[in-house]
C-alpha positions as CSV (number, residue, x, y, z in Angstrom):
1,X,0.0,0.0,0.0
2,X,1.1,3.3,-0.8
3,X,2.5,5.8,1.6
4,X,0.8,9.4,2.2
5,X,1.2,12.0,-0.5
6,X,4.2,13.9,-0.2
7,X,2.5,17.0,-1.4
8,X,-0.2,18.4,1.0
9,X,-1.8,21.9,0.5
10,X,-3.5,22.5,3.3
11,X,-6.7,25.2,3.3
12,X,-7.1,28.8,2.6
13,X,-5.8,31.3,5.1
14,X,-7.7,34.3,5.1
15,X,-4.9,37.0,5.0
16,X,-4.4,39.8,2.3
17,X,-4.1,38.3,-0.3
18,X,-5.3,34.7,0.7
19,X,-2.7,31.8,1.0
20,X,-2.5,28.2,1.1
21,X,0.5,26.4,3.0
22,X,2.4,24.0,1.5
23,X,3.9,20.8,3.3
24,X,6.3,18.1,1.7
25,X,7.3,14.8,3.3
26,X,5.4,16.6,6.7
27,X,7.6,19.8,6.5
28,X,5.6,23.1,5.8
29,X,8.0,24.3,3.1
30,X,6.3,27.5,2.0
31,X,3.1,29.7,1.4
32,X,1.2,29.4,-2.2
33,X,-0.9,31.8,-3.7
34,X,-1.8,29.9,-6.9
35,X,-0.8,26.4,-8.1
36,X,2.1,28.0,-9.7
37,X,3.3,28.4,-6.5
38,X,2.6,25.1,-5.3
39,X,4.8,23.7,-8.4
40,X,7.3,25.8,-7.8
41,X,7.8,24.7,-4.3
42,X,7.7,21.2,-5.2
43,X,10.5,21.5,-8.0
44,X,12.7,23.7,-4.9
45,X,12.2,20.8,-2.9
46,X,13.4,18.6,-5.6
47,X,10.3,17.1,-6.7
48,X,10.7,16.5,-10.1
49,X,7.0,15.0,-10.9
50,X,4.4,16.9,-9.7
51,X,0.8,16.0,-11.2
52,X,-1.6,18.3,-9.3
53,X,-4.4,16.1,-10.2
54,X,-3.0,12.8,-9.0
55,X,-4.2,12.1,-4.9
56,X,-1.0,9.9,-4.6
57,X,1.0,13.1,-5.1
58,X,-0.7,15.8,-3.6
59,X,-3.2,16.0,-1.2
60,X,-5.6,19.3,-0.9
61,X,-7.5,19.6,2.3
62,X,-9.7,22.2,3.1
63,X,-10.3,22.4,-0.8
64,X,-9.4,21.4,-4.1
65,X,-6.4,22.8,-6.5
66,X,-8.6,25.7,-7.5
67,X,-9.8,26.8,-4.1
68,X,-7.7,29.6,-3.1
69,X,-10.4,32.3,-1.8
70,X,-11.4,31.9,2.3
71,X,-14.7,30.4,2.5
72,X,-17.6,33.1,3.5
């Protein structure tokens, strides 16, 4: 069985402008404002395959990958 994804995004934080943290291998690594971001962390962290869409990779909580506005 496969382990956890090494990606996790976790929810929207309601600051100015709105941000997601970012978490690899259970480290917060970064803040993301768009998936751009969220690639670009991955690739600084030296992961080289990052398929936003695939659960084994990342995992979004609090939202999917285009969620990045606080819920009202």
């Amino acid at each position: 069985m496969p382990g956890p994804a090494p990606i996790v995004v976790l929810g929207v934080v309601p600051a100015d402008p709105p941000y997601r943290v970012v978490e690899i291998r259970g480290d917060v690594v970064g803040t993301a404002h768009d998936l751009v971001d969220v690639i670009r962390i991955a690739h600084q962290a030296g992961l080289t395959h990052v398929d936003l869409d695939d659960p084994a990779v990342v995992r979004w909580v609090g939202g999917g990958k285009y969620h990045w506005v606080p819920r009202t």
